[in-house]
C-alpha positions in Angstrom: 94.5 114.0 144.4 93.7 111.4 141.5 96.0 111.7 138.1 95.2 109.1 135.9 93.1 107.0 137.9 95.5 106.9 140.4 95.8 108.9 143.8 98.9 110.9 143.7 100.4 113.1 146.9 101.1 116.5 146.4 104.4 117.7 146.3 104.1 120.1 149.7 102.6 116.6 151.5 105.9 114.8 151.0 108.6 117.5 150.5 110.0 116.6 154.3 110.4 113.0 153.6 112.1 113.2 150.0 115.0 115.1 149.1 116.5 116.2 145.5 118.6 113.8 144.2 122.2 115.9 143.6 122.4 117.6 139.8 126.5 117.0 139.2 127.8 118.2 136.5 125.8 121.1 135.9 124.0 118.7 133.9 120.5 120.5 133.6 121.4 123.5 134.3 121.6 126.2 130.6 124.8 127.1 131.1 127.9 124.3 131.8 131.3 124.8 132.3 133.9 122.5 130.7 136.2 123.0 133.9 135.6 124.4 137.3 135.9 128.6 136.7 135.5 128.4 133.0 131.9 130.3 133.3 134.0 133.4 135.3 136.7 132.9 132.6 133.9 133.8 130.1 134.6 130.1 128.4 130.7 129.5 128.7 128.7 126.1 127.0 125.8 127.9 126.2 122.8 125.1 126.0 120.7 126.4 123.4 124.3 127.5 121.3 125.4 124.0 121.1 121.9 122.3 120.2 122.4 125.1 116.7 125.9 123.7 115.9 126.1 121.7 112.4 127.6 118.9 113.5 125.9 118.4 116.7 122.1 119.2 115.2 123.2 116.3 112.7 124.1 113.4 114.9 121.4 113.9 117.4 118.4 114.1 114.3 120.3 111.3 113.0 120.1 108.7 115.8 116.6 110.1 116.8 115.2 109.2 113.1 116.8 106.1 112.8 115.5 104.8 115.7 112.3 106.4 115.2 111.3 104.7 112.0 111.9 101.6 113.8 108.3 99.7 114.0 108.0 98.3 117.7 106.7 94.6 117.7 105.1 93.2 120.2 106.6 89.4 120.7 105.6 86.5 122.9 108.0 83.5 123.2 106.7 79.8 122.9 107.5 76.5 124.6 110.5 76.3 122.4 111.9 79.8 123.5 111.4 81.0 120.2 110.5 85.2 119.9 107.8 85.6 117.3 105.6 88.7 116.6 101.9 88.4 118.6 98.8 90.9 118.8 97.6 91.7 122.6 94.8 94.4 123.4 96.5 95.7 126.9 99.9 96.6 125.1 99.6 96.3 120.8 96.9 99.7 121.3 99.2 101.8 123.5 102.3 101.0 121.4 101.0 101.5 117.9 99.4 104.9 119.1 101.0 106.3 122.3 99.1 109.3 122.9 96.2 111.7 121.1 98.7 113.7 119.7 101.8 112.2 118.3 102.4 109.2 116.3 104.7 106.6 117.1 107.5 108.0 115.3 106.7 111.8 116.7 106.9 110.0 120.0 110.0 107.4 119.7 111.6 111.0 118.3 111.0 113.1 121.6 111.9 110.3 123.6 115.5 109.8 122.2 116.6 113.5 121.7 115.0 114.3 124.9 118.1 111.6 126.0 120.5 112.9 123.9 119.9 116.3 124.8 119.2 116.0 128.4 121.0 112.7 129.2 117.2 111.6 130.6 114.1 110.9 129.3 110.6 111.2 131.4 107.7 109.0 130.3 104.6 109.8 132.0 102.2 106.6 131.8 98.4 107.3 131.5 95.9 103.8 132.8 93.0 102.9 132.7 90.4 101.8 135.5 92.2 98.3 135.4 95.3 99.3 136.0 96.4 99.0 132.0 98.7 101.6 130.1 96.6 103.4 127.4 98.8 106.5 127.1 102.6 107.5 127.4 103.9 110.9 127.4 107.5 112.0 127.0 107.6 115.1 129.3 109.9 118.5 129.5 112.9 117.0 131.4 113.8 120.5 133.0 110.2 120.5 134.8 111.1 116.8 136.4 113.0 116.2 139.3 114.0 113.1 140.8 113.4 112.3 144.2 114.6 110.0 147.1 113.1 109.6 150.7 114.5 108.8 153.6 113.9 105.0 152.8 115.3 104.9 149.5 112.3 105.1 147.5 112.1 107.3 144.4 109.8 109.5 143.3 109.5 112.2 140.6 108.1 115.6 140.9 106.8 116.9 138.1 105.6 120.8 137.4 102.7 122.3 135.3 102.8 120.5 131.9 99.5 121.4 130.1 100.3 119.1 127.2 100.8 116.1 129.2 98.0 116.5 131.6 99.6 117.6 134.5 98.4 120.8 135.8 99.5 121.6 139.1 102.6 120.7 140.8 102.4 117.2 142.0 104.6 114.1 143.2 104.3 110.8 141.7 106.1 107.5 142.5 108.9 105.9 140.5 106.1 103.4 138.8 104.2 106.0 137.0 107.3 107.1 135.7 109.8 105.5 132.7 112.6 107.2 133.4 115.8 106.6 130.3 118.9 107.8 130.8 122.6 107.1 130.5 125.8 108.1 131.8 125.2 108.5 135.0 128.3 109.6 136.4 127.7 111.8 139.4 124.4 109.8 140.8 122.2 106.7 139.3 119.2 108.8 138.9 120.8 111.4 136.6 121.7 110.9 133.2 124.4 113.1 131.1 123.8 114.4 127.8 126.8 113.8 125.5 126.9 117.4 125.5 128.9 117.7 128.8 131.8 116.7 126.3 131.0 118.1 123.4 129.8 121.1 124.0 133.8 123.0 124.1 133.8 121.8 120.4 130.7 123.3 119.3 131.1 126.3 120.6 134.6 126.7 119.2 132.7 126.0 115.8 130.3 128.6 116.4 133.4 130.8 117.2 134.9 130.3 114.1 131.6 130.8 112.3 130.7 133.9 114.1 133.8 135.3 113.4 133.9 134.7 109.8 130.7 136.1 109.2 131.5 139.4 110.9 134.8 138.9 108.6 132.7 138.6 105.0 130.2 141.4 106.3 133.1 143.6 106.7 133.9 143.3 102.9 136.4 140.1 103.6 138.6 143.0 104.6 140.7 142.1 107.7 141.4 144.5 110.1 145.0 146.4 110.5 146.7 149.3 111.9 147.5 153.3 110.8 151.0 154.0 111.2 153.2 157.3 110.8 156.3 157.6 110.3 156.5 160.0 113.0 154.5 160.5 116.6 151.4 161.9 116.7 148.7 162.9 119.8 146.1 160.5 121.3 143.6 163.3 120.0 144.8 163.1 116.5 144.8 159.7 116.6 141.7 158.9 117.8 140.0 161.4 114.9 141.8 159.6 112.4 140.8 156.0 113.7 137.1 157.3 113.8 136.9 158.9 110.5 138.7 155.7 108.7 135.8 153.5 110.8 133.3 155.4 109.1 134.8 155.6 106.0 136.1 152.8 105.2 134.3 149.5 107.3 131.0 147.7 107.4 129.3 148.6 104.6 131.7 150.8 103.2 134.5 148.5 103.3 136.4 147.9 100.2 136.5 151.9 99.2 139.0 153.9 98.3 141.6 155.6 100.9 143.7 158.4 100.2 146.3 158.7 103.2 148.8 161.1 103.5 151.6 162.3 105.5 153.3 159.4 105.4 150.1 156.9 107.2 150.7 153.5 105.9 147.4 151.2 107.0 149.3 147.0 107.6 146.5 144.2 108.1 146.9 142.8 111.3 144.1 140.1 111.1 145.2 136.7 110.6 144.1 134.7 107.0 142.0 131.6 107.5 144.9 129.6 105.9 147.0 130.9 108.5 144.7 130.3 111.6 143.6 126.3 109.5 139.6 127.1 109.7 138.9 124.2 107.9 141.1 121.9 109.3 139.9 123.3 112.8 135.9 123.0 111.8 136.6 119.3 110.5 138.5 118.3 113.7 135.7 120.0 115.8 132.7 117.9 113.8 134.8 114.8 114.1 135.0 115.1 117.6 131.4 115.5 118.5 130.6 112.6 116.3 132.7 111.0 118.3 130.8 111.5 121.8 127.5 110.2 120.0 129.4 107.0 118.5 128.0 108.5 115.0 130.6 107.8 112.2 132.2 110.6 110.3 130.7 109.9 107.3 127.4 109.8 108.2 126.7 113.6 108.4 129.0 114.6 105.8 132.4 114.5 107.9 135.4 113.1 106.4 135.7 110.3 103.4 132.7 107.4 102.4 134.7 104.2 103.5 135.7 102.6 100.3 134.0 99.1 101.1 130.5 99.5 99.3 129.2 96.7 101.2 125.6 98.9 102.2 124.7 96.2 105.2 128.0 96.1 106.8 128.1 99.7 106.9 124.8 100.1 108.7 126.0 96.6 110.8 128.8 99.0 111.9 126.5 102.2 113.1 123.9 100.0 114.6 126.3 98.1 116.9 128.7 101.3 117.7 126.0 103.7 118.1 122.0 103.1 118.0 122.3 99.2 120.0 122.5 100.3 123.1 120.2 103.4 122.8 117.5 100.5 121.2 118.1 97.9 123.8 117.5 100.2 126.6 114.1 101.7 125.4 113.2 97.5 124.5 113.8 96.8 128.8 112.3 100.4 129.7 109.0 99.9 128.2 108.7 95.8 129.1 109.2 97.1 132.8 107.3 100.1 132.4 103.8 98.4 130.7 104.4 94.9 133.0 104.9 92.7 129.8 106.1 90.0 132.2 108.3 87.1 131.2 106.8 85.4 128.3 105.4 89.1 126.3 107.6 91.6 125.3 108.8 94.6 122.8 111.4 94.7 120.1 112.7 96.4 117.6 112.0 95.8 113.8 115.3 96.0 112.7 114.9 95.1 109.0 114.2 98.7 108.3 117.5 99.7 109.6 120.4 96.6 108.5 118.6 96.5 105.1 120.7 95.0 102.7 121.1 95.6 98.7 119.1 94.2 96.2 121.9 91.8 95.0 123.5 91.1 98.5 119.4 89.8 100.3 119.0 87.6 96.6 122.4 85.8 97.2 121.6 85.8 101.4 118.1 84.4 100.7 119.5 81.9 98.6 121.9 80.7 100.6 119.1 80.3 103.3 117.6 77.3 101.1 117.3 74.4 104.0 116.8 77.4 107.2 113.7 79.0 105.5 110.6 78.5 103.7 109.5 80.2 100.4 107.5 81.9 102.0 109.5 83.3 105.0 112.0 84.6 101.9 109.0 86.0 100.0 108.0 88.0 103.3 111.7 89.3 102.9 110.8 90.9 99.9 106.9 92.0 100.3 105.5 89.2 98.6 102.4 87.1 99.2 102.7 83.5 100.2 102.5 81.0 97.2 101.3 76.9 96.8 103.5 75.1 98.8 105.8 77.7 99.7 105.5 76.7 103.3 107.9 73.9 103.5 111.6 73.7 103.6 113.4 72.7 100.6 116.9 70.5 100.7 118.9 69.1 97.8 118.5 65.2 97.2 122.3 64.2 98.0 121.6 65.9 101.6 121.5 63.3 104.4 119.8 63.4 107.9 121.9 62.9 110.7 119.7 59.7 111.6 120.1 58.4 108.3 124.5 59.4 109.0 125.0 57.5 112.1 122.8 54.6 111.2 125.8 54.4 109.0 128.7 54.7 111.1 127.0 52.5 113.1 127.8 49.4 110.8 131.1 47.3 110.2 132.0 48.7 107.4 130.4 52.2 107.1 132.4 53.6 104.1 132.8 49.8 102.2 136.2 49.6 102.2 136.6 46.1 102.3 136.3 44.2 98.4 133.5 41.3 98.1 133.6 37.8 97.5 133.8 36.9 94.1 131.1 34.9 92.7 131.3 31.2 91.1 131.0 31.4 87.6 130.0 28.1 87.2 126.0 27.3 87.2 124.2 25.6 89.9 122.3 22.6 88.5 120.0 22.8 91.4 118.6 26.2 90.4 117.9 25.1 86.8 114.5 23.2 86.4 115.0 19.6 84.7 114.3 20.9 81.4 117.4 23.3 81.4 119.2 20.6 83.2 118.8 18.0 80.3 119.6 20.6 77.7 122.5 22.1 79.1 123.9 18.0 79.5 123.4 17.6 75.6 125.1 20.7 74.7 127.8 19.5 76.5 127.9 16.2 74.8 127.8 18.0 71.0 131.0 20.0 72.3 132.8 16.8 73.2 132.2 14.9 70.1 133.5 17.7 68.5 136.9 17.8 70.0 
C-alpha cells in the first residue's frame, strides 16, 4: 500500500522476517511490578494510579511545559562556524505548524510526556511528493511496536490510529519513524519511563491518601475493639459487632453509645502522628522528584533555596533536568527532517534561563565591547536605533596590534630617563638679526659689572 506518498508493506507480508524486539521490564505493559512476585504479593504499580499521584502529575506537566513553550529555531551555520537563526521553506513550515491539529506547543507537549510516561516517543512523519516533511505526528506508544529482521534492520508496526492517519495495521521502516526515548536498560529500542522507579512511591502515597479519606468519612473516628470483662459467644458477639457497625460508623459515626455490662470500646487504629503521614507523604514526593531530576521546590516540595538569584535557579533545573530531554529532541528532529550538516534546530532558550530585570541591565552592560546596541535592545524587545549597530569600547582600550607594536620596541614601558637638553642657545638657529641683538645685550651686561 502507499501511506504518505510512500509504499509501505503490510504487517502480515513481513511478520516472518521481523521479530518483536523483547519488552523488559514490564515497561508497557499497565500493570508493573517493583520486584519479581510483587503483582502475586498484591504490591501492584497500577499505570493509570501512578499518572493521578500529586507529585508525579506535577513533575511530568512541569518538564512537558517548560520545554513546550520553548520556540524551535531553525539555524544554519556560516563560513565562520557561527549558528544564527535562518528561514527555509522545506523545514521553517513543518516546524512552526506540525500537523492540522495541534500547535507547536500541543505537539512539543505530547511528545515529551508521551517520554516521560512511556519512556518512548513515536513521531510519525507525513511528505510530500518530493520527499519533504510537511507533517509530524506523535502517536499512541502502546499501539507501536518495534521491530527487527533477521538483518538487523528496524522497523515499526503501527495499529489503527484514526487521528494520525493510519487506518489499518501496517509496517513501516525505521525512517518514517522518530523514535525518542531513554533509559534503555533491557534493549536499545526500548525506552523506560521514570515510572519503573517511581511508581512504589506513588502508590504508597495513594495509600496513605486512600486511607485517610476512608478515615475523615468515618467521622475521623479510628477504629477499636468491644471488650467484656467476661467471655461471651461467637453469636453474641457478632450481633453486638453488627449492631455497633450500623449504629455507630459511616455516617453515623460520632453518635452516642450506651454500653453496658461491663463492654468497654479501646481504639485500635493508629494516629497519623503516630504512623508520620506527613513526613511519609513528603519523603514519597521527594523521591519521585528525584527520578525526573525535578528539584523539590519546584512543585511545592520542601524549602525555596535561600539564594534569590532567579537565573541561577532555572541554570540549575535546566542543566539537571530539561538539557538532556532538549538536546535529544534537537538531534531527533535534524536526523528525522534531513537538515544535513550546515541547517539545523535549536532551542530558544531565552524563554527558559530568563534573568531579572536588574540582573539582564547589569549583564547587558557588562557586555559593552561583545555586543551591539542593538543585539542588547533585541534582549529587551526593542527596535533597533541610529547607529546602534556598532560596537562600542572605552578610549583608554588598546588593540592587541597597537600592544605588541609596543613590546616590540627597546624600551616598551620608557624606563630609561632622557638626555638632558643644552640650555645654552645655538647661534646657528637664530637669524642674524637675533644674532646681533643678543651680542649687544651681552655687551650692556658687561659694562655693567
Amino acid at each position: 500500500m502507499r501511506l504518505f506518498g510512500f509504499n509501505i508493506s503490510r504487517a502480515k507480508s513481513v511478520e516472518k522476517a521481523v521479530s518483536p524486539v523483547p519488552q523488559g521490564g514490564r515497561g508497557w505493559w499497565s500493570i508493573l511490578e517493583s520486584f519479581p512476585g510483587a503483582w502475586q504479593q498484591n504490591v501492584e504499580i497500577k499505570f493509570d494510579s501512578v499518572l493521578s499521584n500529586h507529585a508525579d502529575f506535577a513533575c511530568r506537566t512541569l518538564i512537558a511545559s517548560d520545554i513546550a513553550k520553548l520556540r524551535i529555531k531553525l539555524v544554519a551555520k556560516d563560513s565562520n562556524g557561527i549558528w544564527s537563526e535562518t528561514s527555509n521553506p522545506a523545514y521553517s513550515p513543518v516546524l512552526r505548524k506540525p500537523n492540522d491539529w495541534q500547535t507547536r506547543i500541543q505537539f512539543m507537549e505530547s511528545w515529551v510526556l508521551s517520554k516521560l510516561q512511556r519512556g518512548n516517543a513515536y513521531i510519525l512523519k507525513q511528505r510530500d511528493g518530493r520527499g519533504v516533511v510537511v507533517k509530524l505526528y506523535v502517536l499512541n506508544p502502546d499501539l507501536v511496536t518495534p521491530l527487527v529482521s533477521d538483518s538487523g534492520a528496524v522497523f515499526y508496526q503501527m495499529n489503527t490510529d484514526a487521528l494520525s492517519g493510519v487506518d489499518q495495521l501496517i509496517t513501516v521502516p525505521a525512517r518514517e519513524i522518530i523514535h525518542d526515548r531513554f533509559n534503555c536498560f533491557f534493549h536499545p529500542l526500548v525506552g523506560l519511563s521514570p515510572i519503573f522507579a517511581s511508581g512504589l512511591a506513588a502508590m504508597q502515597v495513594l495509600a496513605i491518601q486512600n486511607d485517610s479519606t476512608l478515615f475523615f468519612q468515618n467521622g475521623a473516628q479510628p477504629g477499636g475493639v468491644l471488650t467484656a470483662p467476661g467471655a461471651i459467644e461467637d453469636a453474641t458477639a457478632q450481633r453486638i459487632k453488627e449492631k455497633w457497625d450500623s449504629n455507630f460508623s459511616g455516617k453515623n459515626a460520632g453518635k452516642v453509645a450506651v454500653l453496658g455490662d461491663g463492654l468497654k470500646y479501646e481504639a485500635m487504629r493508629a494516629k497519623s502522628t503516630d504512623s508520620q503521614m506527613i513526613e511519609q507523604l513528603k519523603w514519597s514526593a521527594e523521591v519521585i522528584c528525584s527520578t525526573y531530576h525535578v528539584p523539590p521546590y519546584k512543585i511545592g516540595v520542601g524549602q525555596m533555596p535561600t539564594n534569590n538569584n532567579v537565573q541561577s535557579l532555572n541554570v540549575e533545573f535546566y542543566s539537571q533536568c530539561l538539557q538532556r530531554l532538549i538536546e535529544d529532541i534537537e538531534l531527533c528532529l535534524d536526523e528525522g527532517l534531513g537538515t544535513g550538516e550546515s541547517l539545523g534546530t535549536e532551542f530558544d532558550l531565552d524563554g527558559l534561563l530568563r534573568m531579572d530585570s536588574v540582573s539582564m541591565m547589569e549583564t547587558l552592560d557588562k557586555a559593552s565591547g561583545i555586543m551591539t546596541i542593538d543585539e542588547k535592545r533585541r534582549k529587551l524587545d526593542l527596535k533597533p536605533v541610529p547607529g546602534g549597530g556598532s560596537v562600542y569600547l572605552q578610549q583608554q582600550n588598546y588593540s592587541l596590534d597597537a600592544l605588541a607594536k609596543r613590546d616590540a620596541q627597546a624600551d616598551p614601558f620608557g624606563t630609561a630617563k632622557p638626555e638632558t637638553a643644552s640650555t645654552e642657545p645655538d647661534p646657528a638657529n637664530d637669524n642674524p638679526s637675533e644674532a646681533e641683538a643678543r651680542a649687544a645685550l651681552v655687551e650692556i651686561l658687561k659694562g655693567l659689572r
